[in-house]
ZADO-1210 file (C-alpha; in nm, 4 decimals, padded with zeros to 6 digits):
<atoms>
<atom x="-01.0220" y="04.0718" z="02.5818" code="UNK" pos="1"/>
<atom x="-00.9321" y="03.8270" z="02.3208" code="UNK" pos="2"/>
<atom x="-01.1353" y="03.9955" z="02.0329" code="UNK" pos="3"/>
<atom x="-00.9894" y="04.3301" z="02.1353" code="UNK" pos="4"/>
<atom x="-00.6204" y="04.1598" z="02.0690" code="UNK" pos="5"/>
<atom x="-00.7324" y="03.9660" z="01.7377" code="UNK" pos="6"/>
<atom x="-00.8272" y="04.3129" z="01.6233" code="UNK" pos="7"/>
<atom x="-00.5292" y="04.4958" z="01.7121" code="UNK" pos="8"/>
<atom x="-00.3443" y="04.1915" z="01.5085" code="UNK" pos="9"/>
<atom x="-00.5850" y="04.2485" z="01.2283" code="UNK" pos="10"/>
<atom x="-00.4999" y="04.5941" z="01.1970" code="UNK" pos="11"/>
<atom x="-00.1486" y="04.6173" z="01.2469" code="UNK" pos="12"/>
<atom x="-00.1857" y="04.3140" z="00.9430" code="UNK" pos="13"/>
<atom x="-00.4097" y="04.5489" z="00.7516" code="UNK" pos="14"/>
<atom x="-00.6423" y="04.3065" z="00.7000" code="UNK" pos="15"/>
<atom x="-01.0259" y="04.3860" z="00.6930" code="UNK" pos="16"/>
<atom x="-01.2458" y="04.1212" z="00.7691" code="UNK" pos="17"/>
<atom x="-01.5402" y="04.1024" z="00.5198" code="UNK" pos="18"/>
<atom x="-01.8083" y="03.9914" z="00.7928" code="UNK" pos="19"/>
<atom x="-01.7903" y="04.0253" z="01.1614" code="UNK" pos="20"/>
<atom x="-02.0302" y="03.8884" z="01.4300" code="UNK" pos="21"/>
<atom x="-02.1122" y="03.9330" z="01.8004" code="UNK" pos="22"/>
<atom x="-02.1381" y="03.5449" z="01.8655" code="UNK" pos="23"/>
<atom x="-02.3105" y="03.6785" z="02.2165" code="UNK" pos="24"/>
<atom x="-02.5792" y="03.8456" z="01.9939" code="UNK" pos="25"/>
<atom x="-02.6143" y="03.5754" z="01.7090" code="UNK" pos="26"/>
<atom x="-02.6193" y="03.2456" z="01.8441" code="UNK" pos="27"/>
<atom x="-02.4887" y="02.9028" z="01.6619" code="UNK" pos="28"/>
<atom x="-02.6015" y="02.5588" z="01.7128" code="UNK" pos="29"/>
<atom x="-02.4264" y="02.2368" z="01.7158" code="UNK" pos="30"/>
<atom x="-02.6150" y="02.1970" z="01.3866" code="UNK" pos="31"/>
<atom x="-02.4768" y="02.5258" z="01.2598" code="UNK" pos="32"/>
<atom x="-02.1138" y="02.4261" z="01.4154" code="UNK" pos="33"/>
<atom x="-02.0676" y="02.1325" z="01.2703" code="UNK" pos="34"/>
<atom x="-02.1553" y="02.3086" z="00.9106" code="UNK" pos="35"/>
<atom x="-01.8920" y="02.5360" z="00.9425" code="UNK" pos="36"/>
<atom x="-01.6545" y="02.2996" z="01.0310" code="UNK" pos="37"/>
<atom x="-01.7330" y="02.1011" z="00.7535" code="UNK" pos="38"/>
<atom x="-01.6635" y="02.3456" z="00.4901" code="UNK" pos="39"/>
<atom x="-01.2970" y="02.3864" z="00.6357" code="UNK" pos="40"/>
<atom x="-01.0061" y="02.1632" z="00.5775" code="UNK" pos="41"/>
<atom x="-00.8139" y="02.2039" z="00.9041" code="UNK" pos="42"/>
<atom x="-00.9348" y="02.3888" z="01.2308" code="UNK" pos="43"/>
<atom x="-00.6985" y="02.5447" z="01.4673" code="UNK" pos="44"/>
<atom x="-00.8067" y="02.6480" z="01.8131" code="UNK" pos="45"/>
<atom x="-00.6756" y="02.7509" z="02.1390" code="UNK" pos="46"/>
<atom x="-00.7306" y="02.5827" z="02.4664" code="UNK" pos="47"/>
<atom x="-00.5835" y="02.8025" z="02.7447" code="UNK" pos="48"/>
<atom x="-00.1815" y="02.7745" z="02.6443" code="UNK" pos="49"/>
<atom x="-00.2108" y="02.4835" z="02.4197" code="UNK" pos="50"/>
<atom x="-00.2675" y="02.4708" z="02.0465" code="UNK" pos="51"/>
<atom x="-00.5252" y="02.2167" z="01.8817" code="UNK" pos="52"/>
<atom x="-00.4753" y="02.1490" z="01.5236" code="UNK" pos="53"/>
<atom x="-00.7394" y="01.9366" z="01.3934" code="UNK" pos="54"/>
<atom x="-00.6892" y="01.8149" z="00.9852" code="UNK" pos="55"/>
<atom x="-01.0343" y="01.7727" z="00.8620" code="UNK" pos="56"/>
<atom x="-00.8663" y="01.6480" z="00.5312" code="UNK" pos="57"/>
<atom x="-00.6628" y="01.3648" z="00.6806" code="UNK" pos="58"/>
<atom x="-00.8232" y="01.2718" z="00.9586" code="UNK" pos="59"/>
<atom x="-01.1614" y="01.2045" z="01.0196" code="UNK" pos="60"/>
<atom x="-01.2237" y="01.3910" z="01.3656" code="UNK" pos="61"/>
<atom x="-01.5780" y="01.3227" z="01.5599" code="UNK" pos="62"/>
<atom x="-01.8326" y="01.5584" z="01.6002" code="UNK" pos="63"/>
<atom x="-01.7647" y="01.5460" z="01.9519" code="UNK" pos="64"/>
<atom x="-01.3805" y="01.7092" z="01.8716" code="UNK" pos="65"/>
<atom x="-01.4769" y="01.9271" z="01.6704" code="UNK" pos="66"/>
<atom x="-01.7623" y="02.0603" z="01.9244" code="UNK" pos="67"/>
<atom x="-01.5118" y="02.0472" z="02.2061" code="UNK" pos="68"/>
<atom x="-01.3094" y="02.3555" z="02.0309" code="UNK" pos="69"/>
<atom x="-01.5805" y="02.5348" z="01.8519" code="UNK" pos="70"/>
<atom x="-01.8308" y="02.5372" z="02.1636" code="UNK" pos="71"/>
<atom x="-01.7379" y="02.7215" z="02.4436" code="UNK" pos="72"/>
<atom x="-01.9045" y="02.6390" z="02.7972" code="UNK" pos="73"/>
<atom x="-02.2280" y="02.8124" z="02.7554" code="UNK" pos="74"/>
<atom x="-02.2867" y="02.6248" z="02.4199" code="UNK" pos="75"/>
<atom x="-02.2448" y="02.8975" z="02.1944" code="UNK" pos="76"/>
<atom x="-01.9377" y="02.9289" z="01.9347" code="UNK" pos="77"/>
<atom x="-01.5929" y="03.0493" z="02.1534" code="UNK" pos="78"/>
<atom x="-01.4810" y="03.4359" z="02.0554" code="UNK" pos="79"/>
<atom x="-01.2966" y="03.5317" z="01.8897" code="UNK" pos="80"/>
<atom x="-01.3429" y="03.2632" z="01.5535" code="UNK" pos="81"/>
<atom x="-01.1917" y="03.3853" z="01.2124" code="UNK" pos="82"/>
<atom x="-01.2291" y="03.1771" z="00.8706" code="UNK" pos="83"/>
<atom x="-00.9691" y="03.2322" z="00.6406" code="UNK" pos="84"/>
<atom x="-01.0342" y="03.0626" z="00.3395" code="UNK" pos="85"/>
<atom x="-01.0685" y="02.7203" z="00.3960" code="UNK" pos="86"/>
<atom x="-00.9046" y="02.7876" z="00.7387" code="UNK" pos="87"/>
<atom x="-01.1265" y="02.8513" z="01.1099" code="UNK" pos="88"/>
<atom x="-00.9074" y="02.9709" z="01.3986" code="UNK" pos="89"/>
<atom x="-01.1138" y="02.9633" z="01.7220" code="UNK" pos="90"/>
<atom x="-00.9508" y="03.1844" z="02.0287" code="UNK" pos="91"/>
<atom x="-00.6192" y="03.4187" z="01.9926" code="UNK" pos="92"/>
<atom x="-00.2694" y="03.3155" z="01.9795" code="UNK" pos="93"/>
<atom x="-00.0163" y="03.5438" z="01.8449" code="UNK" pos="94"/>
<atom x="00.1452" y="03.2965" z="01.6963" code="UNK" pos="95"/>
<atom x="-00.0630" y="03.0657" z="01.4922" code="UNK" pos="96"/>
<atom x="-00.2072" y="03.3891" z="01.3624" code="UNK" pos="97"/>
<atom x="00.1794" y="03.5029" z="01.2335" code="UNK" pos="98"/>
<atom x="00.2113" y="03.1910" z="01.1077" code="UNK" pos="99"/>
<atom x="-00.1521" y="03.1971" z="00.9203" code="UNK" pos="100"/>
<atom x="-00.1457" y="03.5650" z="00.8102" code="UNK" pos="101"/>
<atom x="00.1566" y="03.5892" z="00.6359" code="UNK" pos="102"/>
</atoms>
């Protein structure tokens, strides 16, 4: 459901992502997880109706943080996760991606 409305966002953006995955076909590991979080300067993620903004340049969150809104329950990395530049937005709210796709 959420990956059905971050491409209807996309597209009414007209923006084309340059890779796409099926995270329930390619599977990441806390290994892998924590690498892309540490080529990213801030991580924004939502939990349900709140927002999580985590500054990776600022402050120095744990692995355990940064797992917490990357992985979803069954381990794997949450749908739908986008990477804009130095940027990762795990899950879909309308608004942080307005504010982020301007």
């Amino acid at each position: 459901m959420t990956c059905t409305r971050t491409q209807g966002f996309l597209a009414k953006k007209k923006v084309k992502p340059v890779e796409v995955v099926n995270a329930k076909q390619q599977r990441m590991s806390e290994k892998d997880a924590l690498a892309l979080a540490a080529s990213t300067d801030e991580i924004w993620a939502a939990k349900g109706k709140r927002i999580v903004h985590l500054d990776l340049r600022s402050a120095r969150a744990s692995s355990r943080d940064i797992l917490a809104v990357l992985l979803g329950p069954t381990g794997n990395l949450r749908a739908p996760t986008l990477r804009i530049g130095r940027t990762l937005i795990v899950g879909y709210d309308e608004a942080t991606y307005s504010r982020l796709f301007r």
